[in-house]
N, C-alpha and C positions, 0 to 999 in steps of 0.2 A: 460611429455607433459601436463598432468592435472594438476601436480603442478605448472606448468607455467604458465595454465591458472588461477588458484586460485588466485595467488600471486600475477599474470602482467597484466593479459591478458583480465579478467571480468572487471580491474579496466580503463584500456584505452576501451575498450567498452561504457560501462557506460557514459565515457565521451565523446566521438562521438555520442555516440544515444542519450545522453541526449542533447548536444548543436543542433544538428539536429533536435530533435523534438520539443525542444523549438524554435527554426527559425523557422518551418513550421506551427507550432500549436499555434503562436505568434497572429495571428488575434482571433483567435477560444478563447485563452485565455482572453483577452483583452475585447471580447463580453459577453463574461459571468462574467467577475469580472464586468463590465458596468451593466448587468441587474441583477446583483444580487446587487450592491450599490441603481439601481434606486427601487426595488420591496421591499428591505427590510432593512429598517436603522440597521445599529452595521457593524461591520469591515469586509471586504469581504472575510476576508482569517483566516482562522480558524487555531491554532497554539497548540498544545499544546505537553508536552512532553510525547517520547513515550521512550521504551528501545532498545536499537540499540545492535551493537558487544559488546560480553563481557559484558553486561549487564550494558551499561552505557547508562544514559540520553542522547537524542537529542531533538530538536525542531523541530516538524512533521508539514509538512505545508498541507493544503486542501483547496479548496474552502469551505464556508462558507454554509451549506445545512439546520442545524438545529436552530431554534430559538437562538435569544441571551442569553447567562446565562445556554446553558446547560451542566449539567455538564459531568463531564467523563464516559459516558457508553462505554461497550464494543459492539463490532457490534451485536451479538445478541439479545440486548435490543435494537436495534431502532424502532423496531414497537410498543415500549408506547412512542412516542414522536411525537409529532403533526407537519409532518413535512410539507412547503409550494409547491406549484407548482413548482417552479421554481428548488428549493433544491429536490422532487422529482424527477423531469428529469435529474439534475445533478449526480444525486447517480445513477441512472436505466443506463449511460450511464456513470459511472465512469470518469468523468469527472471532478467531484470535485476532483479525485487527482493528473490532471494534476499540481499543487503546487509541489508536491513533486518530477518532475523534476529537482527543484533546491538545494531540498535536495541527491540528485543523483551526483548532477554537484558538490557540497561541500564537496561529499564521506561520508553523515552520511546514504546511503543506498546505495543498486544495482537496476538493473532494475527487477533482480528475485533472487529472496531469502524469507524466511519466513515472514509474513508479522509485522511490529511491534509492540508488545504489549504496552499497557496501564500501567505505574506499578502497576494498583489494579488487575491486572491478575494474582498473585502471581501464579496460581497450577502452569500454563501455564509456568510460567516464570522459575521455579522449576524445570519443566520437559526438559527445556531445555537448562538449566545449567546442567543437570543425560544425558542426549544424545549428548550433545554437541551443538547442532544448535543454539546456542546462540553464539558460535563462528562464524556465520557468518553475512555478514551485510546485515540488514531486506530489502527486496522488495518489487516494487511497484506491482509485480504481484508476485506468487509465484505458487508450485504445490496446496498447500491447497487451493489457491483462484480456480484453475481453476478445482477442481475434485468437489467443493460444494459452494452455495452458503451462507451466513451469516446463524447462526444458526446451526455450526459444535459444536459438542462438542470440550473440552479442549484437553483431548484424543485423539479422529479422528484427530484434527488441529498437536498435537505433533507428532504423526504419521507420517501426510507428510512432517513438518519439520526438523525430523531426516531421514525420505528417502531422501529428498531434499539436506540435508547436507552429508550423504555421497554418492550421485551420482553426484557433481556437474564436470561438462564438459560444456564446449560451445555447445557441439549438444544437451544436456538435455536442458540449457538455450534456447537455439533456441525454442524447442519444446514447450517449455512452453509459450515461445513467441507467439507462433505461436498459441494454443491453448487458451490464451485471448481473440484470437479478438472470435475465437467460441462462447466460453464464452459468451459475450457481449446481443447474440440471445438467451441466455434461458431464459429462464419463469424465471421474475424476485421475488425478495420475499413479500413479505405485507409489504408495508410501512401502 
């Protein structure tokens, strides 16, 4: 039963909660790619590759939250980055990744799974090529998002990545589901 859900069952998921939530979240979207073009010139939608299953490239979508031209940090480093009003409220309310819904709908991610590295993450990426969690495809929320906020170590993060990767079930999924929206009310970090 868990291996039907690994193989069949997360992936028709994914794709009813993704088209669903892009239907619903269609206005919500559309408002914020609007006032992020009108408050701050350069492209609304922020792209860049991250490492997906199996340790291959994908193209990671976001809202666009930090200056033009910056380059690849990992989330730990955003508090040296001067970021505006508007990209703060985006990031405190996760918001900027409603994008990656469509990377969801395309299957280069799940709705929960580890979330996807940067390739300059190499330890990260290392440790989880040695545990395995690299065999599964990265999500938009995962357990490391919802046990700490930015600012995990590589360590802590490969942790819940390899617990993630072998508990995975639809009621751990749910759980974790459900545990985001909590999430969302904690004491957010220093931008």
């Amino acid at each position: 039963q868990i291996l039907m859900y690994k193989q069949f069952g997360k992936r028709v998921i994914d794709l009813i909660a993704s088209c669903i939530a892009l239907l619903i979240l269609l206005p919500l979207i559309l408002f914020v790619a609007l006032l992020i073009r009108v408050t701050d010139p350069g492209p609304i939608i922020f792209k860049q590759s991250r490492v997906g299953r199996d340790g291959l490239l994908f193209i990671f979508y976001k809202f666009r939250s930090m200056p033009v031209n910056t380059g690849d940090i990992s989330s730990d480093k955003v508090g040296e980055i001067n970021i505006g009003l508007i990209g703060k409220i985006i990031r405190r309310t996760n918001i900027d990744e409603l994008p990656q819904l469509f990377n969801i709908l395309i299957g280069d991610m799940s709705i929960v799974g580890p979330r996807p590295s940067i390739p300059s993450q190499i330890e990260l990426i290392e440790i989880r090529k040695r545990d395995g969690s690299i065999q599964c495809l990265p999500g938009l929320t995962g357990l490391a998002q919802i046990s700490s906020f930015d600012g995990m170590s590589v360590n802590e993060k490969a942790v819940f990545d390899k617990d993630y990767a072998n508990s995975i079930s639809f009621m751990n999924d749910l759980i974790i589901i459900f545990r985001t929206f909590s999430y969302l009310f904690k004491k957010p970090p220093v931008y």
